[in-house]
TORVEXTOR-382577 format. One line per 2 residues: number of its first residue (from 1); their letters; for each residue y, z negated, x of N, C-alpha, C, CB. Coordinates in steps of 0.2 Angstrom, whole numbers. Each point is the difference from the previous one (the first is absolute). Glycine has a CB too. Layout:
NUM	A	Y Z X Y Z X Y Z X Y Z X | ...
! end
This chain:
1	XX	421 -489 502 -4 -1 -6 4 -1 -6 -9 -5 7 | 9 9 -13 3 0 -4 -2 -5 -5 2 10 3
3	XX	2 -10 -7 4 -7 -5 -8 1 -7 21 1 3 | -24 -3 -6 -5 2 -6 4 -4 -7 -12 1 9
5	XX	12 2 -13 1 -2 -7 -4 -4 -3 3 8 0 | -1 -14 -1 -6 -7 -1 -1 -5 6 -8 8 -8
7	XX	14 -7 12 -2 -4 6 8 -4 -2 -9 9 12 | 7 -15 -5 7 -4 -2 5 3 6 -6 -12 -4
9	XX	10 15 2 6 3 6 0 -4 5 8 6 -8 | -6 -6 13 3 -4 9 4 -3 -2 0 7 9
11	XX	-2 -14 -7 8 -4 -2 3 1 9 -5 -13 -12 | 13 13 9 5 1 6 3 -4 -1 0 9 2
13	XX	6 -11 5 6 -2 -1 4 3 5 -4 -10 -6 | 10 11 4 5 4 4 7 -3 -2 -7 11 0
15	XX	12 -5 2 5 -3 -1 4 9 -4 -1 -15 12 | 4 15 -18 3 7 -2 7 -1 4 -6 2 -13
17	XX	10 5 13 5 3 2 7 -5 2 -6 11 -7 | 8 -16 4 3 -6 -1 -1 -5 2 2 3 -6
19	XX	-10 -4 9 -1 -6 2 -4 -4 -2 8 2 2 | -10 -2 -10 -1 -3 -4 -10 0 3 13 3 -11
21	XX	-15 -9 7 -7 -3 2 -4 5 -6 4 -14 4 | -8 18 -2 -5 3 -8 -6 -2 5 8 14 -8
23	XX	-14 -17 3 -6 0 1 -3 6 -6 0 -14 6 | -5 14 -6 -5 1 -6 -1 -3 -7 -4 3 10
25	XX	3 -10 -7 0 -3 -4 8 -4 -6 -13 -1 10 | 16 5 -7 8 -1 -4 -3 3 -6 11 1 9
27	XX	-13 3 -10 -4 5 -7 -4 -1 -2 3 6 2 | -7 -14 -1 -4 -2 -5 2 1 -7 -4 -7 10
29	XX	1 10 -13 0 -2 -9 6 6 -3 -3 -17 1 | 1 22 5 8 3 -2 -5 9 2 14 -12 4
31	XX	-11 17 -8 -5 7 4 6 0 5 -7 10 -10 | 4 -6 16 4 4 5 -3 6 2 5 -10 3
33	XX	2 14 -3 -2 6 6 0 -2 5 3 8 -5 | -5 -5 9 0 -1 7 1 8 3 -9 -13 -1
35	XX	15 14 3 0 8 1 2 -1 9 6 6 -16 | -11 -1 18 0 1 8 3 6 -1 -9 -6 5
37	XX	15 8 -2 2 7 1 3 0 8 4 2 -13 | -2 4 16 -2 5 7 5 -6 4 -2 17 -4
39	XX	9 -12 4 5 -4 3 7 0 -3 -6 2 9 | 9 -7 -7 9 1 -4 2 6 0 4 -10 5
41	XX	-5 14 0 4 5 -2 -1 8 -4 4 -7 10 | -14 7 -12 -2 1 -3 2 3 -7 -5 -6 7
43	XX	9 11 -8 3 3 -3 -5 -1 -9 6 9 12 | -12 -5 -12 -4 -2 -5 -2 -7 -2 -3 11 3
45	XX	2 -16 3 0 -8 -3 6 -1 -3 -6 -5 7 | 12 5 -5 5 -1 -1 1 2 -10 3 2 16
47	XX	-6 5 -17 0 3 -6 -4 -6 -6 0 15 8 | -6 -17 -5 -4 -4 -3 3 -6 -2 -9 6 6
49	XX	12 -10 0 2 -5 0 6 0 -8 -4 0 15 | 9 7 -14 3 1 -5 -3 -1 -8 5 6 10
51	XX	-10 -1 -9 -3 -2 -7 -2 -8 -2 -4 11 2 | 2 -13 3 -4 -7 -1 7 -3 -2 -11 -2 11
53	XX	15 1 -8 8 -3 -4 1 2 -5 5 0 8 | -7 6 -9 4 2 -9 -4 -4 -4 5 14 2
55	XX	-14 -13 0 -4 -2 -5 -1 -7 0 -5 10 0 | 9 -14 6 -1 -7 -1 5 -4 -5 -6 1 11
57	XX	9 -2 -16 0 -2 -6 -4 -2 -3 5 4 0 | -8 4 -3 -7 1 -5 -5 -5 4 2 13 -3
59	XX	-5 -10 7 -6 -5 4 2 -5 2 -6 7 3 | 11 -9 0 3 -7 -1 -2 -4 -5 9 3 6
61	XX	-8 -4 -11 -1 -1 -5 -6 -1 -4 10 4 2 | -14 2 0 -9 -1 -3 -1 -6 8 -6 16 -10
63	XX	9 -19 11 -5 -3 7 0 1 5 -5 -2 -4 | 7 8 7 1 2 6 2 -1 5 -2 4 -5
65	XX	0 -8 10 5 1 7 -1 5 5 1 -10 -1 | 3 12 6 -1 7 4 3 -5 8 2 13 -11
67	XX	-6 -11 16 2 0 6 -3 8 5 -1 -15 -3 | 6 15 6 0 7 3 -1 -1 7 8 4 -9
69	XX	-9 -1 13 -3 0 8 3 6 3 -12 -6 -2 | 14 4 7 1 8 7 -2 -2 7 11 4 -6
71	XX	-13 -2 8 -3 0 7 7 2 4 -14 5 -4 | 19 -7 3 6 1 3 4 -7 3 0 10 -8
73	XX	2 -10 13 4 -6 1 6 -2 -7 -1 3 14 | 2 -11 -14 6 0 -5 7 3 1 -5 -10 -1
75	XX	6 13 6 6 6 0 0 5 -3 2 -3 8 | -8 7 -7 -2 4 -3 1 -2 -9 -7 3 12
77	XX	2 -6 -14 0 -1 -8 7 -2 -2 -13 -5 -1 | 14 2 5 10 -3 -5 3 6 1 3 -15 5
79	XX	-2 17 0 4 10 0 -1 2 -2 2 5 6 | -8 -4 -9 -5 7 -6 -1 -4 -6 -9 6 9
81	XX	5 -10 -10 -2 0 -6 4 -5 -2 -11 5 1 | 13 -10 2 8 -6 -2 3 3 -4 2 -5 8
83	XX	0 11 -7 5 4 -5 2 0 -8 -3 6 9 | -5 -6 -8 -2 -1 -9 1 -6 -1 -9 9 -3
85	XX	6 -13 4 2 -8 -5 -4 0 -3 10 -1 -1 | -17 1 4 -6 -2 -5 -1 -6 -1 -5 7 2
87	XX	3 -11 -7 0 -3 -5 -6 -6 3 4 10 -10 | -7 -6 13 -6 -4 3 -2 1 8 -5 3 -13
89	XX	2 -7 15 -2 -1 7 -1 3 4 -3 -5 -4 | 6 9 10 0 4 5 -4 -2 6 9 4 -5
91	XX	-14 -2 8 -2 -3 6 0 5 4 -7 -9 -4 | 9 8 12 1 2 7 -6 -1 3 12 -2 0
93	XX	-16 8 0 -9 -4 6 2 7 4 -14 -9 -9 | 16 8 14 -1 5 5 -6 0 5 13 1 -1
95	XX	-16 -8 0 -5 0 3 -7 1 -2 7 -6 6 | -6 10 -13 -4 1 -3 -6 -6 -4 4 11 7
97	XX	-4 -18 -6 -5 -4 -1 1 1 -8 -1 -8 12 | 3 9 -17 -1 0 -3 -4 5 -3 7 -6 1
99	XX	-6 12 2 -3 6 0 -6 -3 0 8 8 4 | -8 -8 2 -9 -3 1 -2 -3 -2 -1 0 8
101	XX	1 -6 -11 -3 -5 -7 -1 7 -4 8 -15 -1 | -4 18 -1 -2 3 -6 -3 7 1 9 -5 -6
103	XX	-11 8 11 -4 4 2 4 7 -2 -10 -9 -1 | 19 10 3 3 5 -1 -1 5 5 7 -7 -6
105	XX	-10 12 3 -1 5 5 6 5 7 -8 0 -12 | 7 2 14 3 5 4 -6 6 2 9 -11 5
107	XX	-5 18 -6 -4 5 -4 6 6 2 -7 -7 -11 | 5 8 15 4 9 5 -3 4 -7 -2 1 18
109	XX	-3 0 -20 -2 5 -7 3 0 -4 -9 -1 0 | 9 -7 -3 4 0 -6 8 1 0 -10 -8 -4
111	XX	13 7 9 7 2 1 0 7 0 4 -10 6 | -7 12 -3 -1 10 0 -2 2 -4 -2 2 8
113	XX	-1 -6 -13 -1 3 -9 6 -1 -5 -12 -5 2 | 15 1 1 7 -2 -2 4 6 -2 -2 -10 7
115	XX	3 13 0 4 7 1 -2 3 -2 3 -1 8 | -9 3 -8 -3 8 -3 0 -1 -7 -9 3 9
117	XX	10 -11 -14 -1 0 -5 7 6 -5 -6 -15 4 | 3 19 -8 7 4 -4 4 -4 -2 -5 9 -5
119	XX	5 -16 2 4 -5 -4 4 -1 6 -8 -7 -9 | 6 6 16 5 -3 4 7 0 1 -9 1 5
121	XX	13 6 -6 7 1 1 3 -1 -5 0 7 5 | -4 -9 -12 4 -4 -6 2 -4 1 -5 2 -6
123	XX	-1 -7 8 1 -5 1 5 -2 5 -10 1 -4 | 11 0 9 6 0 6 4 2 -2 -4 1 9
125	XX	5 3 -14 7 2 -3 2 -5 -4 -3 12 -1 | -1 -17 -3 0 -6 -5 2 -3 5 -9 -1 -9
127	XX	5 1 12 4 -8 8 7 1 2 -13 -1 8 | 15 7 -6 8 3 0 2 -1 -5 0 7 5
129	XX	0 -4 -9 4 -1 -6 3 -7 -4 -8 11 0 | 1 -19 4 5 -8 0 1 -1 5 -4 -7 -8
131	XX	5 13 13 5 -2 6 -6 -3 6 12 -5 -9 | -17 6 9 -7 -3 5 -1 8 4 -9 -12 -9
133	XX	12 13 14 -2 5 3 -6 -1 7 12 3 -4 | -16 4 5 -5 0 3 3 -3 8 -6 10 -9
135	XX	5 -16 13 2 -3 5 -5 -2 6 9 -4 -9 | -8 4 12 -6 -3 5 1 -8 2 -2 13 5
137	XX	-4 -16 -5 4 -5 3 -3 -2 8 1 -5 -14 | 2 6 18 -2 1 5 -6 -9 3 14 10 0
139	XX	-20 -9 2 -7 -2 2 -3 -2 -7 3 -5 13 | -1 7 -19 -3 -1 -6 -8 3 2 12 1 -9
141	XX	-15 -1 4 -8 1 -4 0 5 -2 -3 -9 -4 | 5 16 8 2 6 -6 -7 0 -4 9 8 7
143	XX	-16 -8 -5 -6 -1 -5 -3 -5 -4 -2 7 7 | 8 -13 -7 -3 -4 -5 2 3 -6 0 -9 7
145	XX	-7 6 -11 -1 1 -7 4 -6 -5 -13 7 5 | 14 -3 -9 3 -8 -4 -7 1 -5 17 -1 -2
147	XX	-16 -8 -1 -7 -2 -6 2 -6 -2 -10 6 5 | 8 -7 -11 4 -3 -5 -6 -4 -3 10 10 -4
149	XX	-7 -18 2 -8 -2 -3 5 -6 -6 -12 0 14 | 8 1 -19 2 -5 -5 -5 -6 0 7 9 -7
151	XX	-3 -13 7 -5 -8 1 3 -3 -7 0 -4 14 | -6 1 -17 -1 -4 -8 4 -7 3 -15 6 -7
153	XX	16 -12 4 1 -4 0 -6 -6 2 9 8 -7 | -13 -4 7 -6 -5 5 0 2 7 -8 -2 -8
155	XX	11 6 10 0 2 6 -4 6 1 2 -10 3 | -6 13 -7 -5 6 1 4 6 0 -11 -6 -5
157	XX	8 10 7 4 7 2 -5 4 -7 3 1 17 | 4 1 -21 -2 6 -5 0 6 -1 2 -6 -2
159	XX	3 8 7 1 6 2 0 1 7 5 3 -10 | -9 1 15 0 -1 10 1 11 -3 -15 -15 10
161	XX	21 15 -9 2 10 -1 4 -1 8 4 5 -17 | -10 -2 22 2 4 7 2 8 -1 -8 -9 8
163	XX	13 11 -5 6 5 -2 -8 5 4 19 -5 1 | -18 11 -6 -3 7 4 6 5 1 -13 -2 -6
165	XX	20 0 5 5 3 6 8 -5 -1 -8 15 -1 | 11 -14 1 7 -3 2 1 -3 -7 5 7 10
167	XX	-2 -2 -13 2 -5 -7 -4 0 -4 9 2 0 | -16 -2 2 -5 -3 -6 0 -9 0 -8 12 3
169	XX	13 -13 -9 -2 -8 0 2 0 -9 5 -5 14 | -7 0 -16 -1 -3 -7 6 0 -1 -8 -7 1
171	XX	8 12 -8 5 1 -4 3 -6 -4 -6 12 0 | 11 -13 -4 2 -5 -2 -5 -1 -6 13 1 4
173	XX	-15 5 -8 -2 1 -7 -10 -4 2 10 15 -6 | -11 -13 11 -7 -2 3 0 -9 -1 -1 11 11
175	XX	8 -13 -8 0 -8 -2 2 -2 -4 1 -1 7 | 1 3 -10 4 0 -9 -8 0 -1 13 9 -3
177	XX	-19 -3 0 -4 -3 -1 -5 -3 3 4 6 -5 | -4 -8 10 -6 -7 1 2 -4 -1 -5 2 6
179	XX	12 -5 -6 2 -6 -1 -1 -1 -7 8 0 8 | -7 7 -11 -1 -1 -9 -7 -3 -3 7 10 -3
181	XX	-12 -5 9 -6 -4 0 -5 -6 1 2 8 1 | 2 -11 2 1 -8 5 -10 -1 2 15 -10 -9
183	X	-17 14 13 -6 0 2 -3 -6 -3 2 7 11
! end
């Protein structure tokens, strides 16, 4: 069951890539993304993730916090996406329960929309080009969908954007302006 716009998001608690304690409620009174992407070695998350670093300064700054998700063991995310040094929270759910609270799809369609997309070799040429090559990660999700939700500071979900193919996720400028708009 997907996530609705105006609802109070899942409260969780886990533990990110280090160990460290993250509930939900650590982001009371604060926006957060909440970005579910495929797996660690997910060449195009890997590409996103990158953006989310470059633009987090900017949106750091209007209030933004970001926590990132992979349906990968912690070996996996520290090899892969550890590399970069993001700024913000990394979480390891290989057992997917976070997925499930959030109603993250898995979709043989939408991955094969993916490929037929004409943008698609750009794009994997962008993901090469900072060094994230197309990898398999061996018993990954190859059809999980990523989907991205921005939570207000009360806890309500302002944005619930489930991917209609791989790298359909929320652009930096999309958070740039809703944060400018503070629902």
């Amino acid at each position: 069951m997907s996530i609705q716009v105006g609802t109070s998001a899942p409260a969780f608690s886990t533990r990110d890539t280090f160990g460290a304690a993250i509930t939900l409620e650590d982001y009371r009174g604060k926006w957060l993304l909440l970005s579910f992407l495929r797996n660690g070695a997910c060449a195009l998350c890997n590409l996103h993730v990158h953006h989310l670093i470059e633009a987090f300064p900017k949106l750091h700054a209007q209030g933004l916090e970001i926590v990132t998700v992979f349906e990968s063991p912690a070996s996996s995310v520290e090899q892969n996406v550890g590399k970069q040094d993001a700024p913000f929270a990394i979480i390891a759910d290989p057992e997917a329960k976070l997925y499930a609270m959030y109603g993250v799809e898995i979709s043989e369609e939408k991955v094969n929309a993916t490929v037929a997309r004409l943008e698609t070799p750009a794009v994997i040429r962008a993901a090469a080009e900072h060094g994230f090559q197309l990898t398999p990660e061996e018993g990954s999700n190859f059809y999980r969908m990523p989907a991205e939700f921005l939570i207000g500071p009360d806890g309500v979900v302002r944005i619930a954007h489930y991917a209609n193919y791989i790298y359909d996720t929320l652009d930096p400028a999309t958070l740039e302006e809703a944060l400018t708009a503070k629902h």
